[in-house]
N, CA, C and O atoms as a CHARMM CRD file, in Angstrom:
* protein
*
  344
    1    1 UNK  N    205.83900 129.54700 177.59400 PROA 1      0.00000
    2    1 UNK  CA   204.57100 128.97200 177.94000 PROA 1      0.00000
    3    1 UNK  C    203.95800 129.69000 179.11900 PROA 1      0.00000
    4    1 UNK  O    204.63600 130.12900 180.04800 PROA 1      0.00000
    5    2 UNK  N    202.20000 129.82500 179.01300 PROA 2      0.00000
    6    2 UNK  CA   202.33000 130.56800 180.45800 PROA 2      0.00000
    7    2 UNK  C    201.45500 129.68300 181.27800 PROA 2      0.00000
    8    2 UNK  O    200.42000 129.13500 180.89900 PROA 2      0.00000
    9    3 UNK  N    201.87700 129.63500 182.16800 PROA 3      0.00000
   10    3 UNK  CA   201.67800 128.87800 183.80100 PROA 3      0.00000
   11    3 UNK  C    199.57200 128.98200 183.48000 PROA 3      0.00000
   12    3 UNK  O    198.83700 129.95900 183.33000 PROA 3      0.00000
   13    4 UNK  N    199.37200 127.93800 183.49200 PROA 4      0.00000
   14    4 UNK  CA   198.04000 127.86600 183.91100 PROA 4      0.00000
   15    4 UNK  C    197.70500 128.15800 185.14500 PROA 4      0.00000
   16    4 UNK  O    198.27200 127.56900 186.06600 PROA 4      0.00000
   17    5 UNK  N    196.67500 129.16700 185.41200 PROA 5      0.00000
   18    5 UNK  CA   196.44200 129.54700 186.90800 PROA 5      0.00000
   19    5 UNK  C    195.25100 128.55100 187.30900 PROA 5      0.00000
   20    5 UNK  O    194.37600 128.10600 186.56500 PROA 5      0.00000
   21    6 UNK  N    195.43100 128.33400 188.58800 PROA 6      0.00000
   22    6 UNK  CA   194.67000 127.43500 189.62600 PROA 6      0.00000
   23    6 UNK  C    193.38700 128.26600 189.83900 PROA 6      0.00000
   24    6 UNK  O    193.62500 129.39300 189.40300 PROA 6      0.00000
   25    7 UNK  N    192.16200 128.19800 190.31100 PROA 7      0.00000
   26    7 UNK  CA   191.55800 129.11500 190.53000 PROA 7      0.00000
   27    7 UNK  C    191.45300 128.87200 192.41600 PROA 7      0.00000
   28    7 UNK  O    191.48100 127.78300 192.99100 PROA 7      0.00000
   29    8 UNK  N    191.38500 129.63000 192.77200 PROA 8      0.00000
   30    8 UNK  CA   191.40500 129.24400 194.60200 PROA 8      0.00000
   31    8 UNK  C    190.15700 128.07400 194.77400 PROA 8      0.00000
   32    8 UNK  O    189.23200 127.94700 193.97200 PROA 8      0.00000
   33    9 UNK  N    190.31600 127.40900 195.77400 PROA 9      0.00000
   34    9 UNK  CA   189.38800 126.30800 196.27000 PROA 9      0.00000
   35    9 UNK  C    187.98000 127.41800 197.01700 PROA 9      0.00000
   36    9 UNK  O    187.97400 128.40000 197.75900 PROA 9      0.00000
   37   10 UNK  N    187.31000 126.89200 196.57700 PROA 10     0.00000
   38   10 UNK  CA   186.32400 127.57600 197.70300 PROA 10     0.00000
   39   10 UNK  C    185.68400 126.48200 198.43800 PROA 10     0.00000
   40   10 UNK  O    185.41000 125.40300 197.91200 PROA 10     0.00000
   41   11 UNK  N    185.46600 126.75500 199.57900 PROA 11     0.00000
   42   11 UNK  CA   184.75400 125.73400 200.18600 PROA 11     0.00000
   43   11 UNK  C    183.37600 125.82800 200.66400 PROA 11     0.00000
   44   11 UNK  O    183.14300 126.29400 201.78000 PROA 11     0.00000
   45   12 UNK  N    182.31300 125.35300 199.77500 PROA 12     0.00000
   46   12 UNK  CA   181.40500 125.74700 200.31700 PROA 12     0.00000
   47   12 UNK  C    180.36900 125.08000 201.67600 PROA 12     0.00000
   48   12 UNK  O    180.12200 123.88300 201.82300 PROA 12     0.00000
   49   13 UNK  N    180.03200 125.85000 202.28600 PROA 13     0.00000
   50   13 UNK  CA   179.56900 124.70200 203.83200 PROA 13     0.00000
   51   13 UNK  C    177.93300 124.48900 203.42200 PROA 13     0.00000
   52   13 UNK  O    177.27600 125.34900 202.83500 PROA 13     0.00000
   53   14 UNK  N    177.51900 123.43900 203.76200 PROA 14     0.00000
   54   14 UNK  CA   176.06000 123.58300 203.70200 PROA 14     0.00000
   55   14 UNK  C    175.16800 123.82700 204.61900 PROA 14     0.00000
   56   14 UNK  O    175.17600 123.00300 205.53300 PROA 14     0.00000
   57   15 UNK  N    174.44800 124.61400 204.69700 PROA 15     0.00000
   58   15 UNK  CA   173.74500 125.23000 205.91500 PROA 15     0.00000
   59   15 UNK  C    172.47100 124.17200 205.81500 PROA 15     0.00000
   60   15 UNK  O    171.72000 124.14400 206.79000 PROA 15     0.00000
   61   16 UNK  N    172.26600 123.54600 205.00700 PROA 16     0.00000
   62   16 UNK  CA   170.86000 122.54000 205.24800 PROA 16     0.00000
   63   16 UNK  C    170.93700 121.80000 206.40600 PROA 16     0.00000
   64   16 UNK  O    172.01400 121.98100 206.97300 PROA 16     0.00000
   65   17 UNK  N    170.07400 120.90500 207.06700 PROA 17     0.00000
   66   17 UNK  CA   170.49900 120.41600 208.11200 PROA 17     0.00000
   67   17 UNK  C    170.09700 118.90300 207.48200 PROA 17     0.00000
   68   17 UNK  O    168.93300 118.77100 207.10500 PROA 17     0.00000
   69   18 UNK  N    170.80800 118.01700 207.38200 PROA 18     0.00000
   70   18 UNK  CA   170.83300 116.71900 207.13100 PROA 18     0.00000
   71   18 UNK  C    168.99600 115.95600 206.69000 PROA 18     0.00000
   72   18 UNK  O    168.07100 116.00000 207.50000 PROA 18     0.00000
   73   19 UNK  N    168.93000 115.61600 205.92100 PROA 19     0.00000
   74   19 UNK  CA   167.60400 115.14100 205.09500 PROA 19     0.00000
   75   19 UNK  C    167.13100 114.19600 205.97400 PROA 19     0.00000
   76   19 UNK  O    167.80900 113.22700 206.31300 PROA 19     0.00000
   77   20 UNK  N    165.92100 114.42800 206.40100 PROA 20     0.00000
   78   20 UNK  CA   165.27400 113.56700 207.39900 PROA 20     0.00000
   79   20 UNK  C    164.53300 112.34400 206.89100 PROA 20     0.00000
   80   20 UNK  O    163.42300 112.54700 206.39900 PROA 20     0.00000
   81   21 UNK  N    164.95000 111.22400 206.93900 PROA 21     0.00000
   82   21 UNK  CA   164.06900 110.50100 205.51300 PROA 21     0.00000
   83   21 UNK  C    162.63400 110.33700 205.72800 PROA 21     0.00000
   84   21 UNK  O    162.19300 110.90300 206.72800 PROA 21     0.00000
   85   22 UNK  N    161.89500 109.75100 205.07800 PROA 22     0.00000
   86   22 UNK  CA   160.27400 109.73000 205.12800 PROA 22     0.00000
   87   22 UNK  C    160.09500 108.15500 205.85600 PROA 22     0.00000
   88   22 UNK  O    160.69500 107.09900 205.65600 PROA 22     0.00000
   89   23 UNK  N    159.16400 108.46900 206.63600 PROA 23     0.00000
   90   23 UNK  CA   158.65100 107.44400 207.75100 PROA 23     0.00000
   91   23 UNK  C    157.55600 106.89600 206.71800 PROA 23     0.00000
   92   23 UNK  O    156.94400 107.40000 205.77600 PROA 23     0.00000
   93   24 UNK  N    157.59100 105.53100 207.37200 PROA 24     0.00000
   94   24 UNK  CA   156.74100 104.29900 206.53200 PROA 24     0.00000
   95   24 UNK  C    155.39700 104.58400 207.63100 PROA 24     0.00000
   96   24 UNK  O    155.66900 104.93700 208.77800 PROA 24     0.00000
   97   25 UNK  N    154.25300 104.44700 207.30100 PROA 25     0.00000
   98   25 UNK  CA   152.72700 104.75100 207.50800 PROA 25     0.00000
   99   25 UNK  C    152.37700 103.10800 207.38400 PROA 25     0.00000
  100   25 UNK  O    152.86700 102.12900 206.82200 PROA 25     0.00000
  101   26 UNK  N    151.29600 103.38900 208.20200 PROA 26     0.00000
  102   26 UNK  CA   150.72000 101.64100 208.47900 PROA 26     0.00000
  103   26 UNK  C    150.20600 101.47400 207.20400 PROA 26     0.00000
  104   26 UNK  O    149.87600 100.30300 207.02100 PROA 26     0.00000
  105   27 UNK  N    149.94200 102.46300 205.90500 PROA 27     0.00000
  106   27 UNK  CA   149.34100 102.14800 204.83200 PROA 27     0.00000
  107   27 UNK  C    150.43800 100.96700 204.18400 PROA 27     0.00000
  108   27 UNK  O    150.26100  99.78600 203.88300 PROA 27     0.00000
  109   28 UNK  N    151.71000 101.90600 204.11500 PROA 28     0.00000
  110   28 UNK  CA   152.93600 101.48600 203.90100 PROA 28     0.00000
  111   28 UNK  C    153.08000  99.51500 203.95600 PROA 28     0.00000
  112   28 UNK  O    153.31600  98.57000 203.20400 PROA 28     0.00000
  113   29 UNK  N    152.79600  99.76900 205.19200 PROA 29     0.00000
  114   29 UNK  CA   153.50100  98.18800 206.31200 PROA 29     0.00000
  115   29 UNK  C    152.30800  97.38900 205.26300 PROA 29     0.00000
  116   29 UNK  O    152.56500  96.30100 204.74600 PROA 29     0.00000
  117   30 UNK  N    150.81900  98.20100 205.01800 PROA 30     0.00000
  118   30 UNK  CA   149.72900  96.99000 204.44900 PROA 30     0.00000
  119   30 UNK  C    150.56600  96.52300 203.01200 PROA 30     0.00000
  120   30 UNK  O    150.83600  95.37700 202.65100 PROA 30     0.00000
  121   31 UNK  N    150.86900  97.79900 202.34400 PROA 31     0.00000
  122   31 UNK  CA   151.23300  96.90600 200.96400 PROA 31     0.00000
  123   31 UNK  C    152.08400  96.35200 201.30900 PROA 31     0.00000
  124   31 UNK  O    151.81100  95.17100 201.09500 PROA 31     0.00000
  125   32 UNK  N    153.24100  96.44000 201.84100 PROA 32     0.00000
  126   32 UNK  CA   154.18900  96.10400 201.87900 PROA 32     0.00000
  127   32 UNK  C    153.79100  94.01800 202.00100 PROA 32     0.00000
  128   32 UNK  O    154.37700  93.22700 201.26100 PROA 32     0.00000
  129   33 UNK  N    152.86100  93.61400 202.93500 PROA 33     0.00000
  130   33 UNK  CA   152.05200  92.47000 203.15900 PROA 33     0.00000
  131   33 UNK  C    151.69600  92.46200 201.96200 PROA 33     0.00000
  132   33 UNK  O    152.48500  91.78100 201.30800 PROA 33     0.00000
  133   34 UNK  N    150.96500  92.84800 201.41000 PROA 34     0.00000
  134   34 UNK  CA   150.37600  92.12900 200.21700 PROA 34     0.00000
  135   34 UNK  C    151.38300  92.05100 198.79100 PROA 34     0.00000
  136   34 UNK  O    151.01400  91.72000 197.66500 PROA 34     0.00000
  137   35 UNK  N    152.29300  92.32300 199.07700 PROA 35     0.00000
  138   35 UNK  CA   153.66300  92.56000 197.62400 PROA 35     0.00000
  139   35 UNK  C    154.18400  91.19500 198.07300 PROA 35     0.00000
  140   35 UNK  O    154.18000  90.28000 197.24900 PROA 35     0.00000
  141   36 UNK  N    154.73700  90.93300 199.61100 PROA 36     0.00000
  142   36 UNK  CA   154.87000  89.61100 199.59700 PROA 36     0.00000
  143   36 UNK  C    153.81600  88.64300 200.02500 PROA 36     0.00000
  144   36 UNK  O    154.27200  87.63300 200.56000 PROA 36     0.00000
  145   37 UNK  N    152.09200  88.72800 199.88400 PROA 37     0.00000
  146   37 UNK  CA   151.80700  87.67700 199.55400 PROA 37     0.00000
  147   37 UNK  C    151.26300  87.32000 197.91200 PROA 37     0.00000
  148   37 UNK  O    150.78600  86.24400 197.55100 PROA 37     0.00000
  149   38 UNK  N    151.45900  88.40400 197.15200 PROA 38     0.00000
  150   38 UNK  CA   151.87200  88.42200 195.78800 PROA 38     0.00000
  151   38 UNK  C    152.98600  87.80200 195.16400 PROA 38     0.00000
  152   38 UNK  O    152.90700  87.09100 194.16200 PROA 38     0.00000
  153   39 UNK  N    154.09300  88.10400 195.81900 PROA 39     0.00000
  154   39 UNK  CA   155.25200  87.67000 194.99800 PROA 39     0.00000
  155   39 UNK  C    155.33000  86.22700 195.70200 PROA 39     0.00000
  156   39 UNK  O    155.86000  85.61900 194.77200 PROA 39     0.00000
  157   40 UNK  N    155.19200  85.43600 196.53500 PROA 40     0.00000
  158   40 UNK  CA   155.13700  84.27200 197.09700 PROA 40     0.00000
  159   40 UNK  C    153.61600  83.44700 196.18200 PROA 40     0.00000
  160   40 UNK  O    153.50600  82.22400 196.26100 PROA 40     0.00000
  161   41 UNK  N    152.83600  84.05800 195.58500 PROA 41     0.00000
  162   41 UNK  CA   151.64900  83.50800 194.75300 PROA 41     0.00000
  163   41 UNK  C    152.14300  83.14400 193.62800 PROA 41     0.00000
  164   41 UNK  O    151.92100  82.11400 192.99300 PROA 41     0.00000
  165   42 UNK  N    153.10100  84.37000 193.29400 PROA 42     0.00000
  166   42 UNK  CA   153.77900  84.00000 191.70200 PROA 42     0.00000
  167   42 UNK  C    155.03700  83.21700 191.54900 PROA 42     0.00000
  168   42 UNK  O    155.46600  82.88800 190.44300 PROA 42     0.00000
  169   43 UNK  N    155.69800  82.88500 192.81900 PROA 43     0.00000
  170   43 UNK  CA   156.82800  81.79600 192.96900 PROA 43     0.00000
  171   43 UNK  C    158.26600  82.97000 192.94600 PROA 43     0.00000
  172   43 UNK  O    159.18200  82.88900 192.12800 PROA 43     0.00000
  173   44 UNK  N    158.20000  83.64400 193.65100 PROA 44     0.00000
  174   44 UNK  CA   159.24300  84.36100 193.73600 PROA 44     0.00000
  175   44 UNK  C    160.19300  84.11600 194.70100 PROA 44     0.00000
  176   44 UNK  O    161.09800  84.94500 194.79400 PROA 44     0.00000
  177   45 UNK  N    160.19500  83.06000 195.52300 PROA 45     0.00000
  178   45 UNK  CA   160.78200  82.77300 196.52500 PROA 45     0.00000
  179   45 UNK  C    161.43900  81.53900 196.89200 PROA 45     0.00000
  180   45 UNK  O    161.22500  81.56700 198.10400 PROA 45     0.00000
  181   46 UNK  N    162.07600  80.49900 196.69400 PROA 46     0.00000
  182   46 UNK  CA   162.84000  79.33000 196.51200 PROA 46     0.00000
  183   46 UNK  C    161.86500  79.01200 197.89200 PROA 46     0.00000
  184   46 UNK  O    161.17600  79.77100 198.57400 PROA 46     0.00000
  185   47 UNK  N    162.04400  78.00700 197.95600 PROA 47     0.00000
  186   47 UNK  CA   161.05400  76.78100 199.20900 PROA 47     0.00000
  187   47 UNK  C    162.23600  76.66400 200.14400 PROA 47     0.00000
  188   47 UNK  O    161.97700  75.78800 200.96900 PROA 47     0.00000
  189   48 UNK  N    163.65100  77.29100 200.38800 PROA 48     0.00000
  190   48 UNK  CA   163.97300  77.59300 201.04800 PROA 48     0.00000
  191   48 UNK  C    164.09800  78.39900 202.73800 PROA 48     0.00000
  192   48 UNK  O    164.47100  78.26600 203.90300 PROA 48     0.00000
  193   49 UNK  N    163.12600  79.73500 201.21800 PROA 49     0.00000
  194   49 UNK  CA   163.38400  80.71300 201.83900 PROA 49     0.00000
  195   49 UNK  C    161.63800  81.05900 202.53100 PROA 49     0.00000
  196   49 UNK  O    161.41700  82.23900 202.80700 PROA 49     0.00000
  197   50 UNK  N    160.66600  80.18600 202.73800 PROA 50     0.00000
  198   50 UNK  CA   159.64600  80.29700 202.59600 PROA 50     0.00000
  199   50 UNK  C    159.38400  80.44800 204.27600 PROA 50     0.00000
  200   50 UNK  O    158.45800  81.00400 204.86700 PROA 50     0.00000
  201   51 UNK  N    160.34300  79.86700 204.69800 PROA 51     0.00000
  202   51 UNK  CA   159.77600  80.00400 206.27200 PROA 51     0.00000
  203   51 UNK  C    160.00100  81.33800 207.03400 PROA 51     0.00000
  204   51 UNK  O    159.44900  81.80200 208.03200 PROA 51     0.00000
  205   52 UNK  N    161.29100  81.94000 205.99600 PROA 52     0.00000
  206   52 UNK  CA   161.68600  83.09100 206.67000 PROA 52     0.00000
  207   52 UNK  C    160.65400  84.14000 206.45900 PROA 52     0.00000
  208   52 UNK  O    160.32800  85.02000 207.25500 PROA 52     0.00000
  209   53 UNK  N    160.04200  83.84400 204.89000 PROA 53     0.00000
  210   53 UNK  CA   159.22600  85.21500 204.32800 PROA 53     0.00000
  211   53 UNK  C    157.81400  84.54900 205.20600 PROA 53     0.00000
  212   53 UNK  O    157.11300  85.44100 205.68400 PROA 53     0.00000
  213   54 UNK  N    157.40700  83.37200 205.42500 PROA 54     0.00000
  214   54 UNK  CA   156.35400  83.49700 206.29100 PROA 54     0.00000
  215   54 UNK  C    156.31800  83.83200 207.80000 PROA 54     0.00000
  216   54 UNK  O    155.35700  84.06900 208.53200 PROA 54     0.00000
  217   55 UNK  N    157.76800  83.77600 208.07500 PROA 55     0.00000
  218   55 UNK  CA   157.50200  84.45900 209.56600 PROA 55     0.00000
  219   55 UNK  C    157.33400  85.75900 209.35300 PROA 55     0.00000
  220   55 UNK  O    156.21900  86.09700 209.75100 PROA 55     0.00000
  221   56 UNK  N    157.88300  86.55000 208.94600 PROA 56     0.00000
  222   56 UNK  CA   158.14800  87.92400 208.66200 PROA 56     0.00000
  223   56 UNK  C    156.83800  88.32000 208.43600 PROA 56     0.00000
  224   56 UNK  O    156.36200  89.11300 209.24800 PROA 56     0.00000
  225   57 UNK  N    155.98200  87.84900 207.28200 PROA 57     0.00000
  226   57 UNK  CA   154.53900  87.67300 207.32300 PROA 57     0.00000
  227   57 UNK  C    153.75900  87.76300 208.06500 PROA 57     0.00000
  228   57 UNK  O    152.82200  88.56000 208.02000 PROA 57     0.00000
  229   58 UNK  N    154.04200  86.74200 209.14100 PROA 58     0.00000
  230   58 UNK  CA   152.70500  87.02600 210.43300 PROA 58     0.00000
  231   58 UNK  C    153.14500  87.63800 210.97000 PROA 58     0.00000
  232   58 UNK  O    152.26100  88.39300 211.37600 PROA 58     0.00000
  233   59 UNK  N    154.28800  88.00800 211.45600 PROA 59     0.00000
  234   59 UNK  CA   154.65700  89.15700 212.77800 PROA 59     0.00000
  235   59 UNK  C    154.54000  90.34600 211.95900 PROA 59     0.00000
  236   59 UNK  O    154.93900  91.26400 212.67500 PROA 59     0.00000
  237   60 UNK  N    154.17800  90.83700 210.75500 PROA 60     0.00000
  238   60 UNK  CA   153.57600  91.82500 209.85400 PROA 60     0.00000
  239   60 UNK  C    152.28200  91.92100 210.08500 PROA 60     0.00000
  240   60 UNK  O    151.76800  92.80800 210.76700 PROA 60     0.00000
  241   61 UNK  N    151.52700  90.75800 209.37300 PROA 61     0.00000
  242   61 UNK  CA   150.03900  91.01100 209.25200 PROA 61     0.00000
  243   61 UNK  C    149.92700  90.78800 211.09700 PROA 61     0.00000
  244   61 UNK  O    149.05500  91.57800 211.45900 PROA 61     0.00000
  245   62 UNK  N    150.29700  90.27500 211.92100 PROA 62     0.00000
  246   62 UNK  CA   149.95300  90.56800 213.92900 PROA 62     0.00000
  247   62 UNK  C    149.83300  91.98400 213.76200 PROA 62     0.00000
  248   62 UNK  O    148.88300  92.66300 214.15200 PROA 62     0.00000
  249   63 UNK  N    150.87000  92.39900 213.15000 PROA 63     0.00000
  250   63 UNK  CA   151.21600  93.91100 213.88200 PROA 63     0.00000
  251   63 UNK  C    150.00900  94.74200 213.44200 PROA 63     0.00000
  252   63 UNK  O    149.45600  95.46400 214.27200 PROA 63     0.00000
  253   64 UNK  N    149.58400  94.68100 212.21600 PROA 64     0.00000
  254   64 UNK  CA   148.81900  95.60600 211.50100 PROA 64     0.00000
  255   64 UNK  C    147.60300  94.91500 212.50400 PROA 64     0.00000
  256   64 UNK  O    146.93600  95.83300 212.98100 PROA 64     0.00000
  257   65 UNK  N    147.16000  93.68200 212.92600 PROA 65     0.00000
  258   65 UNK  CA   146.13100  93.65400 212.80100 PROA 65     0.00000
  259   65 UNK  C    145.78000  93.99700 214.06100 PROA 65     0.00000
  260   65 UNK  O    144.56900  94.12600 214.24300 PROA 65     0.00000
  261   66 UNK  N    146.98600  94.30400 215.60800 PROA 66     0.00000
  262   66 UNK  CA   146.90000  94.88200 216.37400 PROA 66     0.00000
  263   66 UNK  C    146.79700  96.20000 216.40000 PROA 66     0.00000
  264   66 UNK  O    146.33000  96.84300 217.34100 PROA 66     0.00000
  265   67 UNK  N    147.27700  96.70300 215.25500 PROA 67     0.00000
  266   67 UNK  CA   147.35400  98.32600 215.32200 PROA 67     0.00000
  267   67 UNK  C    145.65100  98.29800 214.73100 PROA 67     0.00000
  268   67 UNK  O    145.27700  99.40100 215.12700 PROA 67     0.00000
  269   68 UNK  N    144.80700  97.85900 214.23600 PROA 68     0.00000
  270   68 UNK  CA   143.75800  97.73300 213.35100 PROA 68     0.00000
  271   68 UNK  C    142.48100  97.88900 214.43000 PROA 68     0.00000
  272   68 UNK  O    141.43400  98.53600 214.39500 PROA 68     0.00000
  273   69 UNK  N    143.14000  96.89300 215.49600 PROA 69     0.00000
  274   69 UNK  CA   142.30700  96.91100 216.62900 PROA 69     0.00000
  275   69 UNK  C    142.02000  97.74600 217.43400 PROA 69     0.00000
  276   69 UNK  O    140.87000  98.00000 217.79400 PROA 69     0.00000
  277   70 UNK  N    143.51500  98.54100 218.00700 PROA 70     0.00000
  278   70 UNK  CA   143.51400  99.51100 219.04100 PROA 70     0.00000
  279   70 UNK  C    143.04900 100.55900 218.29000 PROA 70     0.00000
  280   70 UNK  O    142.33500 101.30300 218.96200 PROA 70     0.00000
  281   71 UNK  N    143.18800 100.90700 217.11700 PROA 71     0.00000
  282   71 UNK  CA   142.52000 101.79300 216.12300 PROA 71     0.00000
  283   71 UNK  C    140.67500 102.06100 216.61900 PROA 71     0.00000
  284   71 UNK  O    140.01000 102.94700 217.15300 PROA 71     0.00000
  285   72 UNK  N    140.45000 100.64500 216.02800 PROA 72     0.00000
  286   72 UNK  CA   138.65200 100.36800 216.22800 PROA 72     0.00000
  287   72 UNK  C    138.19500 101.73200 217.71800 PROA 72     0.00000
  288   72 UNK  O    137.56800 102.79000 217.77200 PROA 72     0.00000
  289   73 UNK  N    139.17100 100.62500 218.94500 PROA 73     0.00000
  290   73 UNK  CA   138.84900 101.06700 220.06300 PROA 73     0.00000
  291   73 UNK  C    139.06200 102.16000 220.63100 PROA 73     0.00000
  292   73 UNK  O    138.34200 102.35200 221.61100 PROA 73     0.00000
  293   74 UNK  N    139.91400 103.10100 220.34200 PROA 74     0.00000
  294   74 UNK  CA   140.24600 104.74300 220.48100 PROA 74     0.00000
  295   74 UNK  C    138.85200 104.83000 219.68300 PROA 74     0.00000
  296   74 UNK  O    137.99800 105.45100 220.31500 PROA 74     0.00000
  297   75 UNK  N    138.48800 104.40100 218.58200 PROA 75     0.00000
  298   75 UNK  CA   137.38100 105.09300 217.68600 PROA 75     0.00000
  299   75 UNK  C    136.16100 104.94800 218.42300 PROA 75     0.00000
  300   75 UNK  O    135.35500 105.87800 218.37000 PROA 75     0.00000
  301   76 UNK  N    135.90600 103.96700 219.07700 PROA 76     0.00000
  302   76 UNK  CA   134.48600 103.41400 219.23900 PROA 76     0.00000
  303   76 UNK  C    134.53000 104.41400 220.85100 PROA 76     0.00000
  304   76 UNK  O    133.55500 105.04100 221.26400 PROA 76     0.00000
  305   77 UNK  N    135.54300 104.36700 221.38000 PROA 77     0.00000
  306   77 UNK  CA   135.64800 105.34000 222.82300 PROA 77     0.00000
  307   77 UNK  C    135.14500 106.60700 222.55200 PROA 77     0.00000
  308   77 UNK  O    134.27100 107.18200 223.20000 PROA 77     0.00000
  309   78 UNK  N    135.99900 107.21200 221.11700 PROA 78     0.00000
  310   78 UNK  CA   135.55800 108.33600 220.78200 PROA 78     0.00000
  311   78 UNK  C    134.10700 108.78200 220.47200 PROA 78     0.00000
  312   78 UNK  O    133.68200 109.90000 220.76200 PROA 78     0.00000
  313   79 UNK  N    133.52200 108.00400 219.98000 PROA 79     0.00000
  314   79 UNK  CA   132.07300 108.07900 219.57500 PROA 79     0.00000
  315   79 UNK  C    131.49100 108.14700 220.86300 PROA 79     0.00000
  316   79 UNK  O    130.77300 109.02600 221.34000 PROA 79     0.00000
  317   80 UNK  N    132.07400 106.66300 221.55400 PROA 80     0.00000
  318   80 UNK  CA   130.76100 107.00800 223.02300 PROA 80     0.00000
  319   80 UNK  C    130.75300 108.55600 223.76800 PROA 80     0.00000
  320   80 UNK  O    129.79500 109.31800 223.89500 PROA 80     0.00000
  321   81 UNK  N    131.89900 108.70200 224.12600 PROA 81     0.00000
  322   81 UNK  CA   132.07900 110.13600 224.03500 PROA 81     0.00000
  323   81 UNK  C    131.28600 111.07600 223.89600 PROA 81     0.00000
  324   81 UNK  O    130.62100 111.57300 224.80500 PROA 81     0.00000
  325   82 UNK  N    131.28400 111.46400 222.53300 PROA 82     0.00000
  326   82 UNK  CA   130.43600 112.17600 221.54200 PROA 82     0.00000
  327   82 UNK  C    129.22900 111.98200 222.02300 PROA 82     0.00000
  328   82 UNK  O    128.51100 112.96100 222.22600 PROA 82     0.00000
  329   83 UNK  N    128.73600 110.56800 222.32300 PROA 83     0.00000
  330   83 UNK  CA   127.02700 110.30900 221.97300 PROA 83     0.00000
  331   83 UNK  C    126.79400 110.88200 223.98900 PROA 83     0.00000
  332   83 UNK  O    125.82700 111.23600 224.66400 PROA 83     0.00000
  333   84 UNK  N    127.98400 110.72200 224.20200 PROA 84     0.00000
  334   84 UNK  CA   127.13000 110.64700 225.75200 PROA 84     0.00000
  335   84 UNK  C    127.37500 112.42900 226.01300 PROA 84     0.00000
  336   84 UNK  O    126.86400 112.97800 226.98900 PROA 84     0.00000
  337   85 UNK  N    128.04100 113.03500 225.21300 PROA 85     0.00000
  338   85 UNK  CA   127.86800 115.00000 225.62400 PROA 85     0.00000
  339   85 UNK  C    126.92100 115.32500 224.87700 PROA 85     0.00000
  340   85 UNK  O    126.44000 116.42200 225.16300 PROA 85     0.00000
  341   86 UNK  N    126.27700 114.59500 223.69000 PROA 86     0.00000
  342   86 UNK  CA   125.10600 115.00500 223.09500 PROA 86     0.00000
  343   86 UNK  C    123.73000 114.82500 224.06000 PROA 86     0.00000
  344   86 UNK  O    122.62600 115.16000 223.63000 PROA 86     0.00000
């Protein structure tokens, strides 16, 4: 019989550097609000669990609607800006 040969191990290293995952965007955070006030419309959630998904809710829709704001106001700064070097 003849001896089955092994083939040597190779080891290969990976030179990539570890996958950076993709960051969530305030677009993101909006659907993300409206999937659960969708799935809470269609009864997806035991009356249990309703206080947890509504807190989570407003300290969601706060956040966006603070980021929504300071948004406005960088914008509206920016314009005066603009209007007052014109």
């Amino acid at each position: 019989m003849a001896k089955a040969e092994k083939a040597p191990e190779v080891e290969t290293e990976s030179t990539e550097a570890p996958a950076v995952p993709e960051s969530i965007s305030l677009n993101d955070l909006g659907l993300l609000l409206n999937i659960v006030d969708l799935a809470s419309k269609r009864g997806a959630f035991q009356g249990a669990e309703l206080s947890q998904v509504g807190a989570i809710f407003d300290k969601l829709n706060a956040f966006l609607t603070y980021v929504a704001e300071q948004q406005a106001s960088v914008d509206e700064e920016e314009n005066g800006e603009e209007a007052a070097e014109e």
